[in-house]
ROPALUM-557065 format. One record per residue (C-alpha): x, y, z. Coordinates in steps of 0.05 Angstrom, whole numbers, always signed. Example, Ala and Ser with C-alpha at 12.3 -4.5 7.8 and 13.67 -1.06 7.14 Angstrom:
REM ROPALUM-557065
<r <+246, -90, +156>>
<r <+273, -21, +143>>
This chain:
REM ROPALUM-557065
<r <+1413, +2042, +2247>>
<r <+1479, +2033, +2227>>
<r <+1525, +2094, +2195>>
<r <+1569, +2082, +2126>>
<r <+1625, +2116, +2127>>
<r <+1678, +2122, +2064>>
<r <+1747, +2123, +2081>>
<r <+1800, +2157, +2030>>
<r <+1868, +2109, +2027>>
<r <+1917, +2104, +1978>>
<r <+1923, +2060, +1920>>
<r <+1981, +2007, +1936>>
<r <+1980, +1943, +1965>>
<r <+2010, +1964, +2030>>
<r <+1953, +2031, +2036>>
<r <+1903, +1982, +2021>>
<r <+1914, +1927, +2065>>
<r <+1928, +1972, +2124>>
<r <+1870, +2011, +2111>>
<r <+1827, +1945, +2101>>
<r <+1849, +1922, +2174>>
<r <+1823, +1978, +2200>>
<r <+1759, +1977, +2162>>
<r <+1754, +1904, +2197>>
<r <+1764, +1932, +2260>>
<r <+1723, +1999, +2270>>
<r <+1668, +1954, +2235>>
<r <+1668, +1904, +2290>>
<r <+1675, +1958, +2353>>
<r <+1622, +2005, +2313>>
<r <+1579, +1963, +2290>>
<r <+1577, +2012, +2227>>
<r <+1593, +1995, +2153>>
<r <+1657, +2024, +2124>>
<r <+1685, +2032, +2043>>
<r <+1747, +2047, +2023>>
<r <+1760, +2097, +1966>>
<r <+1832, +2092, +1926>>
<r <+1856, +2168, +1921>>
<r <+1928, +2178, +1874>>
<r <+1975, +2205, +1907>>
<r <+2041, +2253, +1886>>
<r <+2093, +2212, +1921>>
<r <+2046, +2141, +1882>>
<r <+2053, +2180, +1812>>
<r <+2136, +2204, +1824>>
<r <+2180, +2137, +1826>>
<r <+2245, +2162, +1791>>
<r <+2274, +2208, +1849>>
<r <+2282, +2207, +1927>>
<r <+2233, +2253, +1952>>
<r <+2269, +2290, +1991>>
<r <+2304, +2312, +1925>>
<r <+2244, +2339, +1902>>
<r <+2209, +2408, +1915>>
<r <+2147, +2407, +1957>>
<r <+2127, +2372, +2010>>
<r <+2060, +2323, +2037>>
<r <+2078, +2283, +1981>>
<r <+2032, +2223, +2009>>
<r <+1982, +2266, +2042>>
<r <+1964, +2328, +1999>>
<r <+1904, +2295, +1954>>
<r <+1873, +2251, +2005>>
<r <+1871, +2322, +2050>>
<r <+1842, +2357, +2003>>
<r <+1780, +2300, +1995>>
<r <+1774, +2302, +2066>>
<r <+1770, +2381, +2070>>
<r <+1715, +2365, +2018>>
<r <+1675, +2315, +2051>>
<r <+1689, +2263, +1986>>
<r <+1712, +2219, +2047>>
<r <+1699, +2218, +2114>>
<r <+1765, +2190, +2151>>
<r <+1839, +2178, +2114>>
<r <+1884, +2130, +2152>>
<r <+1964, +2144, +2137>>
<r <+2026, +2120, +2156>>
<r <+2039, +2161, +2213>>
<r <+2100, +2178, +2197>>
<r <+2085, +2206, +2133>>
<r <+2045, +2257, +2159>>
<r <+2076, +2325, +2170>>
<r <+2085, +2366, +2240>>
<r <+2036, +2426, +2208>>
<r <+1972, +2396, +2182>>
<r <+1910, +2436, +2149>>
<r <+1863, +2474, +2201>>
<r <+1811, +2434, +2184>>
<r <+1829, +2368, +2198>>
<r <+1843, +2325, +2269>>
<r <+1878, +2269, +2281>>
<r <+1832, +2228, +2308>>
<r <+1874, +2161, +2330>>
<r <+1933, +2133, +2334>>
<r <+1932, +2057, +2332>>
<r <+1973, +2001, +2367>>
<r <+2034, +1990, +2336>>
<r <+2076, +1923, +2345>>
<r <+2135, +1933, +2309>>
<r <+2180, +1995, +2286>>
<r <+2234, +1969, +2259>>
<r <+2277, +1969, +2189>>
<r <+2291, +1893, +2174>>
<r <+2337, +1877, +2117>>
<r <+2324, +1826, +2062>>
<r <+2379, +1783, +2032>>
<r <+2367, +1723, +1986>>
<r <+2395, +1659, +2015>>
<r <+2452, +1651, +1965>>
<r <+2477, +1713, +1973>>
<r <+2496, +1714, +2050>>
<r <+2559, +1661, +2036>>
<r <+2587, +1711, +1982>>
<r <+2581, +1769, +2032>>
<r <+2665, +1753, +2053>>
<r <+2688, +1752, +1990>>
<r <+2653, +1822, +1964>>
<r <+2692, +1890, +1975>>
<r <+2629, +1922, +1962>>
<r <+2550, +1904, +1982>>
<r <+2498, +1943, +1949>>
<r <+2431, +1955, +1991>>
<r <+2369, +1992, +1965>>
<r <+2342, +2044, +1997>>
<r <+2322, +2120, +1990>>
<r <+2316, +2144, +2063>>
<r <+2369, +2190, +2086>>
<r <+2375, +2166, +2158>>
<r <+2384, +2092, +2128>>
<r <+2433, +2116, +2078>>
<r <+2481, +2147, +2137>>
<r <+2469, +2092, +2189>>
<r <+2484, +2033, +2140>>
<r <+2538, +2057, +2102>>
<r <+2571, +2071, +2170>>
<r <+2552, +2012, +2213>>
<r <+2523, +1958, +2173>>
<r <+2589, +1922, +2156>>
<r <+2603, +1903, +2233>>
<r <+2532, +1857, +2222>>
<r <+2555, +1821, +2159>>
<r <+2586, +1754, +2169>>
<r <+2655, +1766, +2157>>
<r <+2640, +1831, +2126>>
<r <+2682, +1888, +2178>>
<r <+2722, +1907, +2120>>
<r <+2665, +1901, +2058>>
<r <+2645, +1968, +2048>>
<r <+2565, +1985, +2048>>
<r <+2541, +2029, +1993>>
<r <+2469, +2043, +1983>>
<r <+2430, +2053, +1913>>
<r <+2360, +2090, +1908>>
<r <+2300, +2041, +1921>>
<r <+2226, +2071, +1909>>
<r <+2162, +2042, +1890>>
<r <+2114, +1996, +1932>>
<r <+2127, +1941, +1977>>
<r <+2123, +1885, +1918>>
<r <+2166, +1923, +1867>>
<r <+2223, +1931, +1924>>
<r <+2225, +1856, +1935>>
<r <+2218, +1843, +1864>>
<r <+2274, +1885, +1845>>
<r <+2319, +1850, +1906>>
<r <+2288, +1780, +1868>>
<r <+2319, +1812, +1803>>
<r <+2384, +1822, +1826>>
<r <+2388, +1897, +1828>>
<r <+2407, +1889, +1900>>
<r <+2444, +1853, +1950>>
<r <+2403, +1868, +1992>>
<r <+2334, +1915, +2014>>
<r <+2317, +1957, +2077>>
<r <+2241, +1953, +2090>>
<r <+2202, +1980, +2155>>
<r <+2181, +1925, +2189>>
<r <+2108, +1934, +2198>>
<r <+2093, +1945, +2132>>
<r <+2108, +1877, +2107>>
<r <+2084, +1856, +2168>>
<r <+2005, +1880, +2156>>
<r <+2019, +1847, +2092>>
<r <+2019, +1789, +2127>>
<r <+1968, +1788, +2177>>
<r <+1916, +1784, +2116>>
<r <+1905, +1729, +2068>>
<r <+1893, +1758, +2007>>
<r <+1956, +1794, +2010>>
<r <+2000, +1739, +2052>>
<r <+1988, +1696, +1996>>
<r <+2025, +1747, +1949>>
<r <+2070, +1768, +2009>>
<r <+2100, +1689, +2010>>
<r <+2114, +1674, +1941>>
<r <+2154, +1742, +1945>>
<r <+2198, +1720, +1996>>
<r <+2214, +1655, +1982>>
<r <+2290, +1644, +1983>>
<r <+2301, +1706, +2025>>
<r <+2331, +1711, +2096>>
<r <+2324, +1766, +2141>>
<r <+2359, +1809, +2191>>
<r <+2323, +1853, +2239>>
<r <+2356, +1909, +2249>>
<r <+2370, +1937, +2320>>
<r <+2335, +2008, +2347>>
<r <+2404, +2021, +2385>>
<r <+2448, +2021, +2323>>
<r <+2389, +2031, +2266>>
<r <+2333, +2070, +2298>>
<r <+2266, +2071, +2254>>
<r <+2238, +2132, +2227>>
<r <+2201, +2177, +2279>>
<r <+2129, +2145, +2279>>
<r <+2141, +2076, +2245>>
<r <+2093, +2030, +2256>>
<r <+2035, +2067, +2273>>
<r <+1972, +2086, +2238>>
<r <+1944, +2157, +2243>>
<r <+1874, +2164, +2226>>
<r <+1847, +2235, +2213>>
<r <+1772, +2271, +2197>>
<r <+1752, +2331, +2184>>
<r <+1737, +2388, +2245>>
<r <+1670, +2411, +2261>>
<r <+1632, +2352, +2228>>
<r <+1558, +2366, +2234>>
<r <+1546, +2293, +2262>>
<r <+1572, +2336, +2331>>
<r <+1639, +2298, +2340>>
<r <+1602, +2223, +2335>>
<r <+1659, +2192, +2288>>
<r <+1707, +2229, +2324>>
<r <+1685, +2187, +2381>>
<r <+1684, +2125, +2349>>
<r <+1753, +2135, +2321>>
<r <+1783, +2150, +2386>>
<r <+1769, +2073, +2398>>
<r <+1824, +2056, +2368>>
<r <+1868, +2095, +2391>>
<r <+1918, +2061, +2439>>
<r <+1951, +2105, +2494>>
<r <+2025, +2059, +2494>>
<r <+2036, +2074, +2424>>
<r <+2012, +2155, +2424>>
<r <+2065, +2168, +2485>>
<r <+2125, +2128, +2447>>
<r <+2109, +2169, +2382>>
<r <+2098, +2237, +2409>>
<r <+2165, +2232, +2438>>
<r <+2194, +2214, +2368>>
<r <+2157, +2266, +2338>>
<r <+2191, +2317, +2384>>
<r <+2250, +2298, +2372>>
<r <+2237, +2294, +2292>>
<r <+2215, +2363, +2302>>
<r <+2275, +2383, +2344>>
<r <+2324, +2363, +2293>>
<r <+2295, +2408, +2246>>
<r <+2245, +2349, +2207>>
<r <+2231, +2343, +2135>>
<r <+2244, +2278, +2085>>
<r <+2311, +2299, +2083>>
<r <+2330, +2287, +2150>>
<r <+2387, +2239, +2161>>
<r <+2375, +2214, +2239>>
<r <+2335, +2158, +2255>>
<r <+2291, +2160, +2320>>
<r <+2256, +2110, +2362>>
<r <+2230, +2111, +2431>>
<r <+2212, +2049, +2469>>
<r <+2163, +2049, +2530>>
<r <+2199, +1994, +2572>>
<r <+2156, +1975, +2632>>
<r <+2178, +1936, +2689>>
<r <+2128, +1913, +2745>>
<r <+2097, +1989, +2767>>
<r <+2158, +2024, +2738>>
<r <+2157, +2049, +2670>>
<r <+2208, +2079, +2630>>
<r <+2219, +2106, +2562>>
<r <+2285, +2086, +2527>>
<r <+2303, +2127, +2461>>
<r <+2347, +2116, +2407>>
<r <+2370, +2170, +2352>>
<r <+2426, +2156, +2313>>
<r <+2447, +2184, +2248>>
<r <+2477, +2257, +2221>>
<r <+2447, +2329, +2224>>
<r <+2489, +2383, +2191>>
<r <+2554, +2346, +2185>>
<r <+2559, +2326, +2259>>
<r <+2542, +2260, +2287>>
<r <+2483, +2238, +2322>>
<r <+2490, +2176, +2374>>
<r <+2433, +2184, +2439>>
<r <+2419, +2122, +2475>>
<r <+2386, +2149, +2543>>
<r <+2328, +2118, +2589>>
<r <+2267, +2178, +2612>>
<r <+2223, +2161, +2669>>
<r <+2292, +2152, +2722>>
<r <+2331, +2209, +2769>>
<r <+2401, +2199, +2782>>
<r <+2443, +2224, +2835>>
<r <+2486, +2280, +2829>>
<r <+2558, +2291, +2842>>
<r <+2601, +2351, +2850>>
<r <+2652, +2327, +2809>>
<r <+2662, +2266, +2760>>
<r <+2648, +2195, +2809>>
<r <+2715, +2140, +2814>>
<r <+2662, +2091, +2774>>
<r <+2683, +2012, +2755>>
<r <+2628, +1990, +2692>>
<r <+2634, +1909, +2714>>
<r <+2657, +1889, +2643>>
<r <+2687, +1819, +2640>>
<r <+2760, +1850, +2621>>
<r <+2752, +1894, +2682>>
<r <+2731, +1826, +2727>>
<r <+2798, +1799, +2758>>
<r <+2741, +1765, +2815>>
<r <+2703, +1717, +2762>>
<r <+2734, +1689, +2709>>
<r <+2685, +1640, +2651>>
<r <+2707, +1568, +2627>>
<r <+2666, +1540, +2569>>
<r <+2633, +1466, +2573>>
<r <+2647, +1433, +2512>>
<r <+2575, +1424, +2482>>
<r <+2556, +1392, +2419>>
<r <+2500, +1425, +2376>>
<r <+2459, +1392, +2318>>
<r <+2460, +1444, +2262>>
<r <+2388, +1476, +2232>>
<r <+2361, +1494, +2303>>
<r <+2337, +1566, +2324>>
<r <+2397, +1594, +2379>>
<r <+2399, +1657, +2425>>
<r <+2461, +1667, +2442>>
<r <+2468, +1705, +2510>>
<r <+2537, +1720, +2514>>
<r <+2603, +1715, +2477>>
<r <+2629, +1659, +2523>>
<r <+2572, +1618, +2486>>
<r <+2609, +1627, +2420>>
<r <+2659, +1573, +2423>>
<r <+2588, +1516, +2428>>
<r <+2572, +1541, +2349>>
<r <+2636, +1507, +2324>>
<r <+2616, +1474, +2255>>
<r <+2540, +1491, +2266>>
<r <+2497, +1518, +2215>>
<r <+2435, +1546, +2257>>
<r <+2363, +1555, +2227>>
<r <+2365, +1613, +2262>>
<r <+2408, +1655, +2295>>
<r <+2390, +1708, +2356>>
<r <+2430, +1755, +2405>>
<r <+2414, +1781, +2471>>
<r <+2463, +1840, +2453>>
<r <+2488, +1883, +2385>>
<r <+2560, +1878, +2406>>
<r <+2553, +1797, +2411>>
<r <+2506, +1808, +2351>>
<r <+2570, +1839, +2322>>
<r <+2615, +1776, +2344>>
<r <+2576, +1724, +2311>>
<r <+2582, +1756, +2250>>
<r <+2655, +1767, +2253>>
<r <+2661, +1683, +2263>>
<r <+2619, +1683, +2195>>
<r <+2545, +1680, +2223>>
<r <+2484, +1708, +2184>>
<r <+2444, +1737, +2260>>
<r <+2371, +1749, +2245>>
<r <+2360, +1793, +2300>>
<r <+2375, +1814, +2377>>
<r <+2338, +1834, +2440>>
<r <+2384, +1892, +2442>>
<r <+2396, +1889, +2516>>
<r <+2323, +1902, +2540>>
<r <+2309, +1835, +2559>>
<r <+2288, +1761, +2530>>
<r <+2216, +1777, +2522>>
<r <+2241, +1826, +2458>>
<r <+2266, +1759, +2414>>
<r <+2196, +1724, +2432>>
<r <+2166, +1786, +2404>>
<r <+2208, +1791, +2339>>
<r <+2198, +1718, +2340>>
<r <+2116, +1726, +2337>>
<r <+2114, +1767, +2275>>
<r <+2071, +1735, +2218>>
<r <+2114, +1769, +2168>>
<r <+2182, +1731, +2198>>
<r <+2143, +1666, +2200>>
<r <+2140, +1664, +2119>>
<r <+2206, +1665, +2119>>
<r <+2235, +1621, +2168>>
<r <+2191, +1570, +2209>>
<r <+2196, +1601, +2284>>
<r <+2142, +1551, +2310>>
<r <+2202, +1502, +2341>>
<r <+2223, +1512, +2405>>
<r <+2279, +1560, +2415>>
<r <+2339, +1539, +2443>>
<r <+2382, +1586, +2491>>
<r <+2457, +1579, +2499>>
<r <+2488, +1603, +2566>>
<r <+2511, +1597, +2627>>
<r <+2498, +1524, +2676>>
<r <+2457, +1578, +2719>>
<r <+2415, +1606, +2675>>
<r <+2341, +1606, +2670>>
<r <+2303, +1630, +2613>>
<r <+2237, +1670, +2623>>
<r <+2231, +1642, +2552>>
<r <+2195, +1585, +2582>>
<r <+2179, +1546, +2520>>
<r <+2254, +1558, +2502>>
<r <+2312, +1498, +2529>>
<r <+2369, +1529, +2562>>
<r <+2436, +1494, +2542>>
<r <+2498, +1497, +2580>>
<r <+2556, +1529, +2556>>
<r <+2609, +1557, +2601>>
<r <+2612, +1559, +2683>>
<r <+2630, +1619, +2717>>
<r <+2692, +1619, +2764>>
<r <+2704, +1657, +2828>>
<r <+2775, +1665, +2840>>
<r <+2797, +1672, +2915>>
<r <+2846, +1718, +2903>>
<r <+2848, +1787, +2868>>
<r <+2906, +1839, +2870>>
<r <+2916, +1884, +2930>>
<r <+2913, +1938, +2873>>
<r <+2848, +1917, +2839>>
<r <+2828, +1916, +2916>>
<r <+2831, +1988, +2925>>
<r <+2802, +2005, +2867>>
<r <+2737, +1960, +2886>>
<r <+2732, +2000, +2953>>
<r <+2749, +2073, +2930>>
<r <+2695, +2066, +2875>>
<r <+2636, +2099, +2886>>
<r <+2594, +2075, +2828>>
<r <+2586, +2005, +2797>>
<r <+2556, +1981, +2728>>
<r <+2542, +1905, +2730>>
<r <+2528, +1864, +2685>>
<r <+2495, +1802, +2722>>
<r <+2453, +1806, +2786>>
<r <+2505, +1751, +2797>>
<r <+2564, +1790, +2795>>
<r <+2539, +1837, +2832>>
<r <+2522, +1788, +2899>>
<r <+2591, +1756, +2883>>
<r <+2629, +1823, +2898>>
<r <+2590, +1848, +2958>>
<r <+2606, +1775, +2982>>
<r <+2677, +1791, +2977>>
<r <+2677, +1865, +2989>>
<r <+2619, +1876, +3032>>
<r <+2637, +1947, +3048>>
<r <+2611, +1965, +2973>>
<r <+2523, +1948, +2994>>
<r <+2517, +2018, +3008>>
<r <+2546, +2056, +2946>>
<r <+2511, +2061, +2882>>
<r <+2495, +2010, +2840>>
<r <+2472, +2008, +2762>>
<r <+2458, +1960, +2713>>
<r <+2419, +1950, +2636>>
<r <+2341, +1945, +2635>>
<r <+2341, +1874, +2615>>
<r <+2342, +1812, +2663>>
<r <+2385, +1837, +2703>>
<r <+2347, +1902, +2723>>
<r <+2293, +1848, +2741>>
<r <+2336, +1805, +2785>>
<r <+2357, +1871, +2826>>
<r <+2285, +1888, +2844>>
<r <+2259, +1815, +2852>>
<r <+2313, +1819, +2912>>
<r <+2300, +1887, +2934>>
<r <+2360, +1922, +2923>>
<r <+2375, +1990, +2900>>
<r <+2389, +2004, +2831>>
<r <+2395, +2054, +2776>>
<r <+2370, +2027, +2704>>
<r <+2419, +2050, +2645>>
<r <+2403, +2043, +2569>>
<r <+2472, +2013, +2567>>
<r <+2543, +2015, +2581>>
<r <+2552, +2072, +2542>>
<r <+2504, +2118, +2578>>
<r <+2532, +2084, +2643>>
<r <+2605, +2120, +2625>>
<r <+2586, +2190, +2595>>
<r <+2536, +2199, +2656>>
<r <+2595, +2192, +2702>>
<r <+2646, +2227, +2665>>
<r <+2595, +2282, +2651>>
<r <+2582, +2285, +2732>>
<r <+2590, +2349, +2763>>
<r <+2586, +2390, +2704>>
C-alpha cells in the first residue's frame, strides 16, 4: 500500500518547480504518492534589502523548519546552498541530489552587447557579495571591447521571473543568475513555456568557475526530515535514493571551505570544487576567488595528486608559446561563413574570425576567452582548460537551448593536427605548427639545466625530447584537459596542474 507523504517548499516559481521534479522522481523510485505544501518564507516576504544587510539569519529556511519540527510536513527540499552549517537537532539531511550545473551565467539583451565599447560604465544586477567583488574586478576583461568600461553592480532581489523582467525593463545591462536555477525552469513544461517568452532577445555568457566561482553548494538540492520518525527511518531510506555520491563529495568540500572562510550571506568569496575524473584517476579541482577581510582571495589547486618535493625552489621552464624558440605557429588563411557555433582552441585561431559574426562563440581557455573579447566578440562560454567534453556539457543545457539553437553541429577551429573528441563537432584548420632546426646555444642550456617542464601540448612535449632527449627523465607537468589525456594514452609520466598559475607558485614555493 502506497505511503503519501507532504513535502513543505517554498512559494516561487523556482521552489516549486524544483520541488515538483523531485516529487516526479521519488514518486517513480517509491512508488509512493507525494504533495507539495507552499510555506512563506522571511527572505519570500523581504525584497527591498540584500540579506546579508539584514539582522538574522535562515532567512529561506526558518518557517519550513519549524513545520518540519512539527510534523505539518514530512520532507522540505532547499537549495543547498541556502541552508546554514548549524541546523536544528531535530532535523537530517537526508539527500543530496545530482547536480549538473553550478555556475553564474550572465544575461544581456541582444542590442545591448554592440553598445558595450562605447559605455564607460555597465550596470549588472545582482545582490551577492562574492559576485559583487568578482565582477566589478574581472568582468570587464570578458566584454567585447570592454578592458577599460568599468563594471558596477546595482541590488537585484526577487524571483527568477522578476530578475529577467527587470533586465527586460531596462533596469540593467545586464543580470547574474545561478545557472541551475533557470535551468530546472526549463526542464519542465509548464514553466519552460514561461521560461522562453522571458528570454527572448537575450544572449548569454557562462561564466567561468576559475575566474567566477559559484556559491559553495550551487546546484544541488538538499532534502531534509525530521529525526527519530516513528515510521523507524523508512523515508529516510527512501530519500537516500536520491542522493548521488559525485555531487555530496564536490559540495562537502565547498562547504568546508565556506565554513573555513568564516560563512554567512555576507561572505564575499566564491567557491566551487570540480570532481574531474580521468580513466581510474580522479581528482578534485577547486576554485575560490573573491575577498575576505580586505585581502584577496585567488586558489586554483587540483586534490587527489602528490608532487615531488625539492629542497630548494626547481630551475622550471612553463612551455608557453613566448617561451618556445623550438616551434613557432603560421595561420592558414581560412574563410568562415558567419552565424555558425565556433570553439576556438587557441589564440593562433583568432586571425580565421576576420569579418565573422558567429551564432555562437566558445573557448577552450579564459585567457583566449579574454582575447576574443578584446577583438570585439560577445564569448558565451569556455571549457576553462579541463577539457572539450566541458563545452558539450554547457552546450546540453535545456535552459541555453531557449536561447540560442545548439542543435547544429559545432565547429572547432585549430590546428591541421587536431582531433576533436567532440565527435559530432568538424575540426577546421587554422594555423600549422613549425619546428625550427635551430634554437640558441643559450635557450639550449636552459632546456637541459631545467628540471621541471609545464607543456602545453602532448605535442610539444614529444617535439622537445626529440630534440633534447636528455630531458625524458626529469619531471614533466601539464593542465587536466586533453593534454593530460594524451600523456597517459602514451604512458608517460606526468603531474596534472589546475593551470599555469599553480604550475609557477608550486615551483617557486618549492623548498619552503
Amino acid at each position: 500500500m502506497p505511503t503519501h507523504y507532504k513535502i513543505g517548499t517554498r512559494g516561487s516559481l523556482l521552489a516549486l518547480t524544483q520541488c515538483g521534479q523531485v516529487k516526479d522522481q521519488l514518486e517513480k523510485i517509491t512508488g509512493d504518492t507525494f504533495e507539495l505544501v507552499v510555506i512563506k518564507t522571511q527572505g519570500d516576504i523581504i525584497q527591498n534589502a540584500p540579506l546579508w544587510q539584514l539582522d538574522g539569519k535562515d532567512f529561506f529556511t526558518k518557517e519550513l523548519d519549524e513545520a518540519l519540527i512539527s510534523g505539518a510536513v514530512d520532507l522540505v527540499v532547499h537549495s543547498y546552498k541556502d541552508l546554514g552549517s548549524v541546523r536544528p537537532e531535530e532535523i537530517t539531511l537526508a539527500a543530496v541530489t545530482k547536480r549538473t550545473f553550478a555556475h553564474d551565467i550572465l544575461l544581456i539583451k541582444n542590442e545591448t552587447i554592440n553598445l558595450i565599447k562605447n559605455r564607460t560604465e555597465f550596470i549588472v544586477g545582482t545582490s551577492s557579495p562574492r559576485r559583487i567583488v568578482n565582477l566589478e574586478s574581472k568582468l570587464s576583461d570578458f566584454l567585447p571591447k570592454g578592458k577599460n568600461v568599468v563594471v558596477k553592480t546595482k541590488m537585484l532581489r526577487g524571483n527568477v521571473n522578476t530578475r529577467i523582467q527587470k533586465l527586460r525593463d531596462g533596469e540593467y545591462d545586464a543580470i547574474v543568475l545561478a545557472m541551475p536555477g533557470i535551468e530546472r525552469l526549463a526542464l519542465t513544461p509548464s514553466s519552460r513555456e514561461t521560461l522562453k517568452d522571458l528570454l527572448e532577445g537575450i544572449n548569454f555568457m557562462v561564466l567561468p568557475q576559475s575566474v567566477f566561482p559559484s556559491s559553495a553548494s550551487q546546484g544541488a538540492l538538499g532534502i531534509e526530515c525530521k529525526k527519530g520518525r516513528s515510521d523507524g527511518g523508512e523515508l529516510l531510506r527512501k530519500l537516500k535514493l536520491m542522493e548521488d555520491q559525485e555531487t555530496v563529495e564536490e559540495v562537502s568540500r565547498e562547504r568546508k571551505a565556506f565554513n573555513e572562510y568564516g560563512g554567512g550571506c555576507h561572505l564575499a568569496v566564491g567557491i566551487n570544487v570540480k570532481r574531474v575524473s580521468r580513466g581510474k584517476e580522479a581528482f578534485y579541482l577547486h576554485n575560490h576567488q573573491g575577498v575576505l577581510e580586505g585581502t584577496k582571495v585567488s586558489l586554483s589547486t587540483l586534490e587527489g595528486r602528490s608532487l615531488p618535493a625539492f629542497v630548494s625552489p626547481p630551475k622550471s621552464f612553463n612551455g608557453h608559446p613566448s617561451h618556445d624558440q623550438l616551434i613557432t605557429k603560421k595561420n592558414i588563411h581560412v574563410t568562415l561563413d558567419s552565424n555558425l557555433d565556433l570553439y576556438i582552441t587557441s589564440k593562433y585561431c583568432l586571425e580565421a574570425l576576420t569579418n565573422v559574426k558567429p551564432k555562437s562563440l566558445w573557448a577552450a581557455g579564459g585567457k583566449t576567452m579574454k582575447e576574443l573579447a578584446q577583438l570585439g566578440f560577445w564569448v558565451n562560454g569556455t571549457a576553462d582548460s579541463i577539457g572539450d567534453h566541458e563545452i558539450r556539457n554547457l552546450r546540453s543545457s535545456e535552459a541555453i537551448s531557449l536561447m540560442n539553437d545548439v542543435k547544429k553541429p559545432l565547429i572547432v577551429l585549430s590546428n591541421d593536427e587536431a582531433k576533436s573528441s567532440l565527435t559530432e563537432a568538424e575540426v577546421i584548420s587554422c594555423y600549422t605548427r613549425i619546428i625550427n632546426s635551430e634554437v640558441s646555444a643559450d635557450f639550449k642550456k636552459e632546456i637541459l639545466e631545467t628540471e621541471v617542464f609545464y607543456w602545453t601540448s602532448f605535442f610539444q612535449y614529444k617535439t622537445y625530447c626529440d630534440f633534447f632527449p636528455e630531458i625524458k627523465n626529469k619531471i614533466h607537468c601539464c593542465g587536466i584537459g586533453k593534454t593530460y589525456d594524451l600523456f597517459k594514452e602514451h604512458a608517460v609520466l606526468v603531474y596534472p596542474m589546475a593551470g599555469m598559475e599553480e604550475f609557477k607558485d608550486w615551483t617557486q614555493r618549492s623548498g619552503e
